[in-house]
Each structure stands twice: as C-alpha cells, then as structure tokens.
VEXBA-369516 format. One record per residue (C-alpha): x negated, y negated, z; residue in three letters; residue number from 0. Coordinates in pm, 1 decimal, decimal comma. Each point is the difference from the previous one (the first is absolute). Example, Ala and Ser with C-alpha at 12.3 -4.5 7.8 and 13.67 -1.06 7.14 Angstrom:
<atoms>
<atom <-1230,0; 450,0; 780,0>; "Ala"; 0>,
<atom <-137,0; -344,0; -66,0>; "Ser"; 1>,
</atoms>
This chain:
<atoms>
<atom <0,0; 0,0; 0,0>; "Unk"; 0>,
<atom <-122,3; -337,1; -103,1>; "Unk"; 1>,
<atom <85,0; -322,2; 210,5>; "Unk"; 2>,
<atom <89,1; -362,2; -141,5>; "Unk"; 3>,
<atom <-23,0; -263,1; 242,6>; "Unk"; 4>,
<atom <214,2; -326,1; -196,6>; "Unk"; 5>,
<atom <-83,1; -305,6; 172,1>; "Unk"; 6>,
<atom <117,8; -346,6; 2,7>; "Unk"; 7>,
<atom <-269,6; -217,8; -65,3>; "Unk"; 8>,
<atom <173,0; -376,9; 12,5>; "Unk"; 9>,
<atom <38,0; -213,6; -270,4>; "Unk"; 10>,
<atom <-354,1; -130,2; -50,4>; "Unk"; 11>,
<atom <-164,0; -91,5; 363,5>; "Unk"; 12>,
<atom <-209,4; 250,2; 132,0>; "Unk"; 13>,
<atom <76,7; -140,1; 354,7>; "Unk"; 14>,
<atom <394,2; 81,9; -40,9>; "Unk"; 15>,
<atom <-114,6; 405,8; 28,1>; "Unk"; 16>,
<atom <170,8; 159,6; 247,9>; "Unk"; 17>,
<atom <-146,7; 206,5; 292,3>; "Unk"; 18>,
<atom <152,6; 277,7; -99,4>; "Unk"; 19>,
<atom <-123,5; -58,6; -344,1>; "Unk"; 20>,
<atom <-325,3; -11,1; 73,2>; "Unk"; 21>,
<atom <-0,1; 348,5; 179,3>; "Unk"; 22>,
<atom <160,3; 166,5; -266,8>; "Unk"; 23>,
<atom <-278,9; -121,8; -221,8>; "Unk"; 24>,
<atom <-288,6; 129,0; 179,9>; "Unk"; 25>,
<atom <199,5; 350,0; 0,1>; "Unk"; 26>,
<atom <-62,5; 7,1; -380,0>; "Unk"; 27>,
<atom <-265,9; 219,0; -176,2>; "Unk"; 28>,
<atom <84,0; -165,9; -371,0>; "Unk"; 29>,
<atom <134,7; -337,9; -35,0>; "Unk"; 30>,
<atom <195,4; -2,1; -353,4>; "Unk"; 31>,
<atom <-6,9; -386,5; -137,1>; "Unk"; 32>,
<atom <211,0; -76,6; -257,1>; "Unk"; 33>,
<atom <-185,4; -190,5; -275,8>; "Unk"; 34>,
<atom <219,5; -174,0; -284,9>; "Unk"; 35>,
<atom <-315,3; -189,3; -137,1>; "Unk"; 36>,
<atom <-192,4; -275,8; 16,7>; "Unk"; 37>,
<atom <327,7; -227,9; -12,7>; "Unk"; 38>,
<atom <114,6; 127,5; 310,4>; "Unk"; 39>,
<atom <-393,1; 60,3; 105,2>; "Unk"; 40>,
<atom <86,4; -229,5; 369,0>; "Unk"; 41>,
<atom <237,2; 234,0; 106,9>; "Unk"; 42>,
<atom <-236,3; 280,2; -33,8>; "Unk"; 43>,
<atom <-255,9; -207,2; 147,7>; "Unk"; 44>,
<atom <228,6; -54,1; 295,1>; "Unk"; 45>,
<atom <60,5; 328,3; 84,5>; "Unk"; 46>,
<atom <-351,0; 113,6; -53,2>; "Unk"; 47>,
<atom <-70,5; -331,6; 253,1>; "Unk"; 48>,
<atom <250,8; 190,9; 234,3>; "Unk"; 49>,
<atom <-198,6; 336,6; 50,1>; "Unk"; 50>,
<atom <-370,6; -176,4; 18,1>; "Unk"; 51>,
<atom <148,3; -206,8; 304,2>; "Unk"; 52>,
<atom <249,1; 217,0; 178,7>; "Unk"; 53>,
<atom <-172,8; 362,9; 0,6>; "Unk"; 54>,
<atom <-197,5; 96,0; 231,7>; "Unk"; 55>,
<atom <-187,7; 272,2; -93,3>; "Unk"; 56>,
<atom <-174,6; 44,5; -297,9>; "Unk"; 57>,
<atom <24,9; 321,3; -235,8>; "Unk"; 58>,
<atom <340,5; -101,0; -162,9>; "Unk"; 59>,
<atom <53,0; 45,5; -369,1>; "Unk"; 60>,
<atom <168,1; -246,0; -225,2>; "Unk"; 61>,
<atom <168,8; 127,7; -341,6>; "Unk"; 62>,
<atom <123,5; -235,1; -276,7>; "Unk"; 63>,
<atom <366,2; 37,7; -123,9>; "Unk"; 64>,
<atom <76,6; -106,2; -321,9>; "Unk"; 65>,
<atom <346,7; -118,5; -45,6>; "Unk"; 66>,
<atom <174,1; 15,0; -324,8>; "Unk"; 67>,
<atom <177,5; -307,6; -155,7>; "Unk"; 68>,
<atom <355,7; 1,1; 9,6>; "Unk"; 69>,
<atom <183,7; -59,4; -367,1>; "Unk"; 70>,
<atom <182,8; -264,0; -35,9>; "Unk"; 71>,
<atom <385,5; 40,7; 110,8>; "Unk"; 72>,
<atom <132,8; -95,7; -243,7>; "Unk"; 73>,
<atom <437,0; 148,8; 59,9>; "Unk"; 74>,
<atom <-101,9; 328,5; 151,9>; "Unk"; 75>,
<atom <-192,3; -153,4; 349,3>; "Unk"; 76>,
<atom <123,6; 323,2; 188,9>; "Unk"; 77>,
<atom <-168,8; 229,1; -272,5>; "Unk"; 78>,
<atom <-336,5; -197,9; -59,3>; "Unk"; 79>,
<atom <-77,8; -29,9; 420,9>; "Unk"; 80>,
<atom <95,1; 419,3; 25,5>; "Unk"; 81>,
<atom <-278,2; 54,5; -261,5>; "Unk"; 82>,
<atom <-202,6; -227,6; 136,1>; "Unk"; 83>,
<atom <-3,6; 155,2; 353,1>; "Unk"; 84>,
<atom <7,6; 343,3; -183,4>; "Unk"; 85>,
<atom <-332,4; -91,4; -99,6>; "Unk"; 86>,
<atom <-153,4; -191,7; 280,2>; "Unk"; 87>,
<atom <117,3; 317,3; 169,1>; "Unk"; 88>,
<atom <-180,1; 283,2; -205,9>; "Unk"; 89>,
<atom <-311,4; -217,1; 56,7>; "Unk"; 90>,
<atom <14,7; 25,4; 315,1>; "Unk"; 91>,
<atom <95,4; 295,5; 61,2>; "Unk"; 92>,
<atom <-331,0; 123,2; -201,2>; "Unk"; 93>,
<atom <-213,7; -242,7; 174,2>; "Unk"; 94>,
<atom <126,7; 133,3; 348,1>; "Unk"; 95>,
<atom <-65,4; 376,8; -109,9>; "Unk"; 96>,
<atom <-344,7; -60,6; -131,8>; "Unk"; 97>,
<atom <-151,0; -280,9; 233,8>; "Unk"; 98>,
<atom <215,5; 90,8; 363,3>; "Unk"; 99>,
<atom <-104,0; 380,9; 124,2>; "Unk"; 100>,
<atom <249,7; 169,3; 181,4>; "Unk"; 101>,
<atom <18,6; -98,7; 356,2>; "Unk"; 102>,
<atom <-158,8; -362,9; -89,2>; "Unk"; 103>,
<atom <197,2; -303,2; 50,7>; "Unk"; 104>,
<atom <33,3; -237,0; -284,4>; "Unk"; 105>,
<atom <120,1; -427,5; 38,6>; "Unk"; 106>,
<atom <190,7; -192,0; -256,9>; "Unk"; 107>,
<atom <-12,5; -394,3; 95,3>; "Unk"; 108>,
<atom <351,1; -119,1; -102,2>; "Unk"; 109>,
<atom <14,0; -385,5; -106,1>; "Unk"; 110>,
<atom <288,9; -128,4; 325,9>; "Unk"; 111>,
<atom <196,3; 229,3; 115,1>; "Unk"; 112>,
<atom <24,4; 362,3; -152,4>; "Unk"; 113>,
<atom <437,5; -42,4; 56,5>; "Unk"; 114>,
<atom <26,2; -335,0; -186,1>; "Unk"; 115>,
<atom <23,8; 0,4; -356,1>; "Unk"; 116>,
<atom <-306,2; 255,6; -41,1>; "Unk"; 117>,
<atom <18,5; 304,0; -181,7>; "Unk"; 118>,
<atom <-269,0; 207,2; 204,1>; "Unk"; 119>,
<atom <229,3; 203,8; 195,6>; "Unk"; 120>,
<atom <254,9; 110,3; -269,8>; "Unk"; 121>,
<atom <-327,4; 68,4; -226,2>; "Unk"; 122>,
<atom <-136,1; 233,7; 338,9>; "Unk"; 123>,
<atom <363,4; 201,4; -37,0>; "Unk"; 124>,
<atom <-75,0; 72,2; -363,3>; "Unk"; 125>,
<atom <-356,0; 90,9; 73,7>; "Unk"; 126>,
<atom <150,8; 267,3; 245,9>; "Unk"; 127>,
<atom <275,1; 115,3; -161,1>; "Unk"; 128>,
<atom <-276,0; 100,5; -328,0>; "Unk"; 129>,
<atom <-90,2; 279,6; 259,1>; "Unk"; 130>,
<atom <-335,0; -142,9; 160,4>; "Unk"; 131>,
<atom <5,1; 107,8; 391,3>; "Unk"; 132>,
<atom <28,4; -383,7; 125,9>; "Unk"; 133>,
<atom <77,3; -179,1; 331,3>; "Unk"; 134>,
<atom <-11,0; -392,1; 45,2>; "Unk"; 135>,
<atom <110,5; -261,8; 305,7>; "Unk"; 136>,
<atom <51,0; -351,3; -74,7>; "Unk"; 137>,
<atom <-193,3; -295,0; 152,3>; "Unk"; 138>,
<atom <246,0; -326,7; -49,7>; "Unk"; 139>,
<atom <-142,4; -284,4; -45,0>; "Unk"; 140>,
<atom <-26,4; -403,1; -54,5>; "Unk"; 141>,
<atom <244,6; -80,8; -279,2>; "Unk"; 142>,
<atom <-17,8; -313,7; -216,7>; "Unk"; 143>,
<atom <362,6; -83,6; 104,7>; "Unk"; 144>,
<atom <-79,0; -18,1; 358,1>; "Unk"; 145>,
<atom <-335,2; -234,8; -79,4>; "Unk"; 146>,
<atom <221,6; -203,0; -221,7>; "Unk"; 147>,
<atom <237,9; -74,9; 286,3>; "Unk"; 148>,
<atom <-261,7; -44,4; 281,6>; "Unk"; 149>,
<atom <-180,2; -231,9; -232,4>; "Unk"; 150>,
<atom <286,5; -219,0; -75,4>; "Unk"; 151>,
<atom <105,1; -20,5; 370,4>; "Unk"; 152>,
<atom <363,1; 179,1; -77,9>; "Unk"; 153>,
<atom <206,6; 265,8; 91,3>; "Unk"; 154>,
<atom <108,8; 159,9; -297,1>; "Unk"; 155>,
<atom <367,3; 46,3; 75,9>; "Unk"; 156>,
<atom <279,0; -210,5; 124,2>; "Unk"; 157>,
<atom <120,7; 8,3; 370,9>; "Unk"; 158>,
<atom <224,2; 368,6; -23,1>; "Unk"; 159>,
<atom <-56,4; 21,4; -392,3>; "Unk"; 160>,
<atom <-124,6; 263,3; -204,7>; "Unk"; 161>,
<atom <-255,2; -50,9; -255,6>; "Unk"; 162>,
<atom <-50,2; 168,9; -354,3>; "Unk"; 163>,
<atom <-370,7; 115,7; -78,7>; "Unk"; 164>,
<atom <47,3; 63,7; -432,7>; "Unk"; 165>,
<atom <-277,8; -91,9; -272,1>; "Unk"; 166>,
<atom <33,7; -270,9; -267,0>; "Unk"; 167>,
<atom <137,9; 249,6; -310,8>; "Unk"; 168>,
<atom <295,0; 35,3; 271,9>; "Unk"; 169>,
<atom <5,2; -378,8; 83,2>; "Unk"; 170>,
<atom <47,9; -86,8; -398,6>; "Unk"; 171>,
<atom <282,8; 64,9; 51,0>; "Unk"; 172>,
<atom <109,7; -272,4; 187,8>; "Unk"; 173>,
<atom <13,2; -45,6; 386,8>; "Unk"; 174>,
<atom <191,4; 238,3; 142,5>; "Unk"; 175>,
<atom <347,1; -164,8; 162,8>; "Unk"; 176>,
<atom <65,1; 187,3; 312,1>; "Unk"; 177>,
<atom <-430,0; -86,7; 119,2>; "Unk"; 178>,
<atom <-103,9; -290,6; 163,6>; "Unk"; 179>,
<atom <-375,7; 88,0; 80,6>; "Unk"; 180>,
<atom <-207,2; 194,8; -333,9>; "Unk"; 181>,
<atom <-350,5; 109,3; -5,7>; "Unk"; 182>,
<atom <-105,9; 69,4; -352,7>; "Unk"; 183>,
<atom <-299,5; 253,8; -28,1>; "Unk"; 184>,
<atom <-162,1; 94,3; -376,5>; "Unk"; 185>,
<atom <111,4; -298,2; -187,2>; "Unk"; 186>,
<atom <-251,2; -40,6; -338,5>; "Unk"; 187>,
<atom <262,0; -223,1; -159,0>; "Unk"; 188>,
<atom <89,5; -228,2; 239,9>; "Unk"; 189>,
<atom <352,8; 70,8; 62,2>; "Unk"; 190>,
<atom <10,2; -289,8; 261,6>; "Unk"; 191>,
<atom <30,1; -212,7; -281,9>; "Unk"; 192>,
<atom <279,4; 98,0; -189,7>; "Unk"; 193>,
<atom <239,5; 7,9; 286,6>; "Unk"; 194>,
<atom <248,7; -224,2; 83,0>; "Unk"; 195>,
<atom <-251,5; -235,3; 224,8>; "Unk"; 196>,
<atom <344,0; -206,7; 174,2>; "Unk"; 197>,
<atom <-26,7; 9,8; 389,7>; "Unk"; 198>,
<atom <-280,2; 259,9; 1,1>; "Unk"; 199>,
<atom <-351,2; -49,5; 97,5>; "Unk"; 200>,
<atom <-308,7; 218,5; 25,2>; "Unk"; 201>,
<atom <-319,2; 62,3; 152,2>; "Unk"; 202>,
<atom <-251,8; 169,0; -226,6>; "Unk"; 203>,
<atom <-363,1; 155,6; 10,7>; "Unk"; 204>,
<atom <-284,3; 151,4; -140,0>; "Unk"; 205>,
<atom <-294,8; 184,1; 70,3>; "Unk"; 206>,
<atom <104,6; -10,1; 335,6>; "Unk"; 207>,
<atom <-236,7; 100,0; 274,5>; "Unk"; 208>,
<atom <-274,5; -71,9; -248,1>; "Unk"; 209>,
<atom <-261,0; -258,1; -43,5>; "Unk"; 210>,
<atom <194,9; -169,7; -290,1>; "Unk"; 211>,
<atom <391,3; 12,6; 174,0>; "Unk"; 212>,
<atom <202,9; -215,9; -162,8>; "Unk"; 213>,
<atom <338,3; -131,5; 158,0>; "Unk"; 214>,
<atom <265,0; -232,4; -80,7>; "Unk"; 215>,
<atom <391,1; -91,5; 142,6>; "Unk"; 216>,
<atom <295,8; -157,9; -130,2>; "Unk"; 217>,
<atom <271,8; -120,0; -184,1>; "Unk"; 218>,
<atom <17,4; 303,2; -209,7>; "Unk"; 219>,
<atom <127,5; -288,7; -296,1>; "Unk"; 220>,
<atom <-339,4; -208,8; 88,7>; "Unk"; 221>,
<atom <-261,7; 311,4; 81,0>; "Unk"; 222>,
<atom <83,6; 227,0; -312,4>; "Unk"; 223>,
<atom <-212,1; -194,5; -225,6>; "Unk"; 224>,
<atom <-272,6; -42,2; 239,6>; "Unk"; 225>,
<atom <-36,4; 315,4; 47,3>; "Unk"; 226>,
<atom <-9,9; 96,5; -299,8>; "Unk"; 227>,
<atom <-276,8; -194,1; -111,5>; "Unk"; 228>,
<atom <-199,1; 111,4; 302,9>; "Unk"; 229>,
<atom <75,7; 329,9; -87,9>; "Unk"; 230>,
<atom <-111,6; 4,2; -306,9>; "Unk"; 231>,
<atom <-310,8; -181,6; 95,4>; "Unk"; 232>,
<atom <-88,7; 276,5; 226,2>; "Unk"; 233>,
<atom <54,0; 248,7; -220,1>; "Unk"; 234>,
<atom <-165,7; -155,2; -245,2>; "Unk"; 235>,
<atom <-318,9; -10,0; 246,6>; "Unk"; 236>,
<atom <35,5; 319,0; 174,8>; "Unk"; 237>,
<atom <84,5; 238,2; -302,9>; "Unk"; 238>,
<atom <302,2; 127,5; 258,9>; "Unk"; 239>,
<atom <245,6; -193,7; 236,4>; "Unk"; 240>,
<atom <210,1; 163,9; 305,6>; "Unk"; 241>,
<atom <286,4; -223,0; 156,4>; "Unk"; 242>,
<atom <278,9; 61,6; 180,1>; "Unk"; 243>,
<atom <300,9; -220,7; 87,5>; "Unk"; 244>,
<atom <290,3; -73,8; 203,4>; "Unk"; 245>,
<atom <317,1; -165,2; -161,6>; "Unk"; 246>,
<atom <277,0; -115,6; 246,6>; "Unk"; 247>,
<atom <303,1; -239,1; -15,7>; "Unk"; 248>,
<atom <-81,7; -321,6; 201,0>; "Unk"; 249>,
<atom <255,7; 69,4; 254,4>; "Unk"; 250>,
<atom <-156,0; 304,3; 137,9>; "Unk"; 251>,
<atom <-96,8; -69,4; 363,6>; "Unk"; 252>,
</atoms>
C-alpha cells in the first residue's frame, strides 16, 4: 500500500503553513511538484521554497509532475475537464507506481485549500479506482478566499446571510437574484464586468499572499475598468495572473 499525504499549502505565503501542514510534510519520502512550465515557474518555485524551509530532515526526494494543458471548452466544459483529469490522472498514477515504493509515503502540495475549487482529490478517486493499492488524508489549508477577506478587513457574508462561492463562467450569467454576498473563483474573462454593476460593489485581488498582491474595492460600476487594466498589466508582466473576488449588494451589513 502506497500513502498520499495532500496538503494545503496557502495561497502564496510560506508563513500562512499550517502546523499541521508542516508535519505532514516531513512524513513524506517523495514530494510530487506539479510543474506547468516556466509560465507558471513561481508557483513551482514556491512550493519547492516550502520544503527547503519547513523540513527538517534531509533525505527527502522531490519528483516533477507534468501537467497537461486543458483544451479549450469550447460547448462541452463537462467533457473537456473529465479528459483532462483522465489524463492528469494516468500520469500520476504511473509516476506514483514507479517513483513511491510500497510502504513509502508520497506529498502533493495543493495551491489553497485541496476542498475549494481544486481538482486533486476527485483526480486521487480516479487514481484509486484504476486499481493501484492507494490511501491518502487531507491537510486543509490557507485558501485565497479567506486571504482576500482578511486583507480587505471584511467578513464575507452579511449578518445571518448565506453566501454563494461559484466561478466567473457561472457568474456570466448574470448575478444571481436570491444572493446578496458572491465570491467568484476561476474567472479568465472577467465576468465582473459584464454584470449588471447597479448597487453592487467588490473587493478584488491578486497574487495574494505573494510579493506582488494586488488589491482593489469598490463601486463595482467605478472598479471594473480599473481592474481590468491592472489585470491585464499583471498578466502582461507575470506571464500568469490569480485573483479572486467578492461581489455583494451595498446593503449587505
């Protein structure tokens, strides 16, 4: 039987690790760290940042993790993120066979928190279900939502309200009637701005927990285009961007 530790590494600052965290990681034989290039080449850094500071003793493996691109949507979004996680899976899954001996204990550093909006653990399922002899515990983590709020100074709902956590494809649609508090989550085409902007405002970041965070609040009306343009700026300089918002109608307490 092979062990997968999945832990929670924050959402960019090495200093929002958990304790628990940092135990699980010096349990680890092999560290597995996902690698989607050199666009993305920080967040590999980070992670690899993570291990040189936080474990103890040395003799630890790391092992790269390619990550295949995921095709473009286009109508069929249900059918292209399947196949992608049907093949981030098989690579895995022959990654964990060949690098992780039975009885060793293998790590995957999850971006946040493994249970928002991350596809490790469903991807873990289909890596079991192909038949390998598997186990794996969950280490949650410092999300991006919960830096977002503590940077901004605000509680994320109103006082006995619910709030809806949905990404931007879902927010295109429009802002949903019966929700007064929305955090938007995987948003490449800036949804935010093609909603109805009248009595809702929003609090937005980027990089957060990172060297180059980026924040900005407002009149949803006034901030869209702002934001925007920063946006693209960063992008623009970075080669990747990662934000996060929260849209809410002015008259949430």
């Amino acid at each position: 039987m092979r062990n997968i530790l999945i832990i929670g590494i924050g959402a960019g600052n090495p200093d929002h690790m958990t304790v628990e965290a940092i135990a699980a990681l010096n349990r680890a034989d092999v560290l597995f760290i996902p690698d989607k290039g050199e666009e993305k080449a920080a967040l590999r850094h980070l992670r690899e940042t993570i291990c040189a500071r936080f474990i103890r003793a040395p003799g630890y493996r790391t092992v790269p993790v390619a990550i295949p691109c995921r095709a473009e949507a286009g109508n069929d979004y249900q059918g292209v993120v399947d196949d992608w996680h049907a093949r981030i899976s098989e690579s895995y899954r022959a990654l964990f066979e060949t690098e992780l001996a039975e009885g060793q204990t293998g790590a995957l550093l999850v971006w946040g928190d493994p249970a928002l909006y991350d596809s490790t653990l469903r991807i873990m399922e289909r890596v079991a279900a192909s038949g390998l002899a598997l186990d794996w515990q969950v280490y949650p983590g410092i999300s991006s939502v919960q830096v977002l709020a503590a940077r901004h100074r605000i509680p994320l709902n109103g006082i006995g309200t619910p709030i809806l956590f949905t990404t931007g494809r879902r927010l295109g649609r429009g802002f949903p009637a019966d929700q007064d508090s929305v955090v938007v989550m995987l948003d490449g085409e800036q949804a935010f701005a093609k909603v109805d902007p009248a009595g809702l405002e929003i609090f937005w970041g980027a990089y957060l927990g990172m060297p180059d965070e980026l924040l900005l609040a407002g009149p949803l009306a006034e901030m869209a285009p702002r934001i925007a343009e920063v946006r693209a700026e960063a992008r623009a300089r970075h080669g990747w961007i990662m934000d996060t918002y929260l849209l809410r109608r002015r008259t949430v307490a």
